[in-house]
C-alpha positions in Angstrom: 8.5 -8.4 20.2 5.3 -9.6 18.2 6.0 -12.3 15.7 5.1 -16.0 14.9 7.0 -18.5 13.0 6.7 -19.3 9.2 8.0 -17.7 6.3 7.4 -13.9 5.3 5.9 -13.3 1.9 5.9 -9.8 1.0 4.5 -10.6 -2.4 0.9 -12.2 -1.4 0.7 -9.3 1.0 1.0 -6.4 -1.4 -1.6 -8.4 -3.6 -3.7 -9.0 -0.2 -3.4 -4.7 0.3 -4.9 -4.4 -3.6 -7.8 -6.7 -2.4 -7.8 -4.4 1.0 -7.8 -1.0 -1.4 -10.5 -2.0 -3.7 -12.6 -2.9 -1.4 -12.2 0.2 1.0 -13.3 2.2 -2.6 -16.8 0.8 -2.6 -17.2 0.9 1.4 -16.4 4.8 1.4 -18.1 5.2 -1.4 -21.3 3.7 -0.2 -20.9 5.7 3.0 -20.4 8.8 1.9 -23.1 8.9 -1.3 -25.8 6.5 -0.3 -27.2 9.8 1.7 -27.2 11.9 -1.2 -28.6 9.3 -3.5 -31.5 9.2 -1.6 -31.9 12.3 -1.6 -31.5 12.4 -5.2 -34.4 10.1 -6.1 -36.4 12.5 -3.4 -36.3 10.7 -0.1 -34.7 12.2 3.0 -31.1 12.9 4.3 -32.6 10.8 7.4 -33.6 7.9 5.4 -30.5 7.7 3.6 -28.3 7.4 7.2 -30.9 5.2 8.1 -30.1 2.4 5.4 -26.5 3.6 6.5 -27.3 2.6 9.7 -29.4 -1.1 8.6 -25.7 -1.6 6.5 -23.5 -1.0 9.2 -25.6 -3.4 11.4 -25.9 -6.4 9.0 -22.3 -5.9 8.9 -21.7 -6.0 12.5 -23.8 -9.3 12.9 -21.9 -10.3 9.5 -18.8 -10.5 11.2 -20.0 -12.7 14.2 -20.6 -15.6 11.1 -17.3 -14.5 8.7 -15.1 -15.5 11.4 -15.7 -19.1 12.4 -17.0 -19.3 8.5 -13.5 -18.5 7.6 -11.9 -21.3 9.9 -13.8 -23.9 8.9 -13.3 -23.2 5.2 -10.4 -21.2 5.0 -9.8 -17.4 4.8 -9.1 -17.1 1.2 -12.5 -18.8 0.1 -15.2 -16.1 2.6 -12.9 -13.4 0.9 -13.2 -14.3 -2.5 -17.3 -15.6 -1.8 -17.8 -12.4 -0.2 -16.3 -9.4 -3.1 -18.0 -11.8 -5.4 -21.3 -10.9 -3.9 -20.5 -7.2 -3.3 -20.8 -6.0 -7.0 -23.9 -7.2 -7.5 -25.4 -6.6 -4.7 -24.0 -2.8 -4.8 -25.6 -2.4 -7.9 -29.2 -3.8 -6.8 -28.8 -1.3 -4.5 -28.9 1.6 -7.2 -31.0 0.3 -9.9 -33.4 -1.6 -8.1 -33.8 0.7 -4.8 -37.1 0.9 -3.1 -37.1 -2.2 -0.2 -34.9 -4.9 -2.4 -32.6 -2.4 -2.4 -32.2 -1.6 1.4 -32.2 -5.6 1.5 -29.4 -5.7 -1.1 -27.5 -2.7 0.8 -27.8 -4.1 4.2 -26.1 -7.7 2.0 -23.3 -5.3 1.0 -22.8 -4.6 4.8 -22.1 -8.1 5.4 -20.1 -8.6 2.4 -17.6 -5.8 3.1 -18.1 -5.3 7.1 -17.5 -9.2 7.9 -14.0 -9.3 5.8 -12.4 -7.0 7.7 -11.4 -9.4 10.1 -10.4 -12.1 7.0 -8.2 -9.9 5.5 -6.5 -8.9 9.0 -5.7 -12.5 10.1 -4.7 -13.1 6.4 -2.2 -10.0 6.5 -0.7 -11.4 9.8 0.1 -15.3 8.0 1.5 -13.6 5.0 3.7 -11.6 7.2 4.0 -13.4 10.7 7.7 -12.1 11.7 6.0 -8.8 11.6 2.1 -8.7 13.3 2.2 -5.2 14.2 3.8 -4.0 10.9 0.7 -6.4 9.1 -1.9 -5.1 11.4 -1.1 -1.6 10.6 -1.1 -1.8 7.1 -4.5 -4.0 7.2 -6.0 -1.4 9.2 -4.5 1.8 8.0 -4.7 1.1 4.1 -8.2 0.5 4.7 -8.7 3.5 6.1 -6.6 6.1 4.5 -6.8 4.8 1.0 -11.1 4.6 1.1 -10.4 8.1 2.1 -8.8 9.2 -0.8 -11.1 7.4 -2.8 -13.8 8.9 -1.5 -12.4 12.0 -2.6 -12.1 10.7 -6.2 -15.4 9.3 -6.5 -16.9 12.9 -5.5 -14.8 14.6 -7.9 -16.9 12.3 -10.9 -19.9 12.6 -9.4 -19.3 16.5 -10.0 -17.8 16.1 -13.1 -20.3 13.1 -14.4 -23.3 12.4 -12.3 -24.0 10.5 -9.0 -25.0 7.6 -10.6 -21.5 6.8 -12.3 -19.8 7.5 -9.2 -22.2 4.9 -7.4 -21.1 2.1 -10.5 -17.5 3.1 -9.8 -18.1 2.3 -6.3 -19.9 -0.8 -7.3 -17.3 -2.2 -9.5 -14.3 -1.3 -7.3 -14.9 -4.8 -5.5 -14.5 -6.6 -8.8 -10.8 -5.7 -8.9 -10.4 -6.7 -5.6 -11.9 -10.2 -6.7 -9.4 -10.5 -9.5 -6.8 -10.1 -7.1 -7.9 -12.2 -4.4 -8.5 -15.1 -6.8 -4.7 -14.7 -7.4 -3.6 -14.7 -3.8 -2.1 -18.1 -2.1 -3.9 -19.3 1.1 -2.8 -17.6 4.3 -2.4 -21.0 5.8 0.3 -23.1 3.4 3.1 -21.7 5.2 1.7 -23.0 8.6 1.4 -26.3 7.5 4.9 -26.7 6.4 6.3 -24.9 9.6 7.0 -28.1 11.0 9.1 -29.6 8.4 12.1 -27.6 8.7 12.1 -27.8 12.3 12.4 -32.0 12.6 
């Protein structure tokens, strides 16, 4: 059966899920309206999966740094350095636009992309007598809950404008920085496995 030592907390996990959530609203929401933004401000369908495509990729090569990044500094630090960015850069994206803005969207790719990995590894130390149970929730909250968002943020971009739905997007990963700011580190419980065991 999967499972490490150290202590189980289910607490830092549910917080580390929020952080997982909020950020799977702005990556959905990126996904599925930068197309149609671009088309709003009268460029092509095309060009708009084509910065879908430059994201994706700065994520992909994001992820290659995030991970050694994270073990030299810690987990909880890329996470929190990472969302921080995100917001900002997400909201370059749709007031700036033009090439600063396909700079700043292929930033948000690393931001979000390259912390998917983090928040995996963290969910596993937060609950190590259960790695498959902490994988699955890593992977499937980000998933299924960025789906349903997705949903919401069309439903006020019909009801409001694209534009809003975009800042809502934006802002979601600001609430994921408030909560990672309150999470412990992944690794306390590690340190102090040996202790009970002498």
């Amino acid at each position: 059966a999967l499972g490490g030592g150290g202590t189980d907390r289910p607490g830092a996990l549910a917080m580390l899920l929020g952080v997982i959530a909020f950020r799977s609203v702005a990556w959905f929401g990126l996904i599925t309206f930068v197309p149609l933004w671009e088309v709003s401000l009268g460029h092509s369908k095309a060009h708009g999966s084509h910065l879908l495509s430059l994201m994706l990729l700065a994520g992909g090569i994001g992820t290659l740094a995030a991970g050694p990044l994270a073990d030299r500094i810690g987990r909880r630090p890329v996470l929190i350095a990472s969302l921080a960015a995100a917001a900002p850069l997400s909201i370059a994206y749709v007031m700036v636009g033009g090439i600063p803005g396909a700079i700043a969207l292929a930033l948000v790719g690393v931001c979000v992309i390259s912390t998917f990995g983090v928040t995996m590894v963290m969910a596993q130390e937060y609950l190590p007598s259960r790695l498959g149970m902490a994988s699955g929730l890593s992977i499937g909250l980000s998933i299924g809950l960025g789906g349903i968002a997705a949903v919401g943020l069309g439903a006020l971009a019909d009801s409001v404008d694209l534009r809003s739905a975009m800042y809502a997007a934006a802002a979601a990963p600001l609430v994921a920085l408030v909560l990672a700011m309150l999470l412990p580190s992944s690794r306390a419980q590690r340190r102090l496995e040996p202790e009970p065991v002498l």
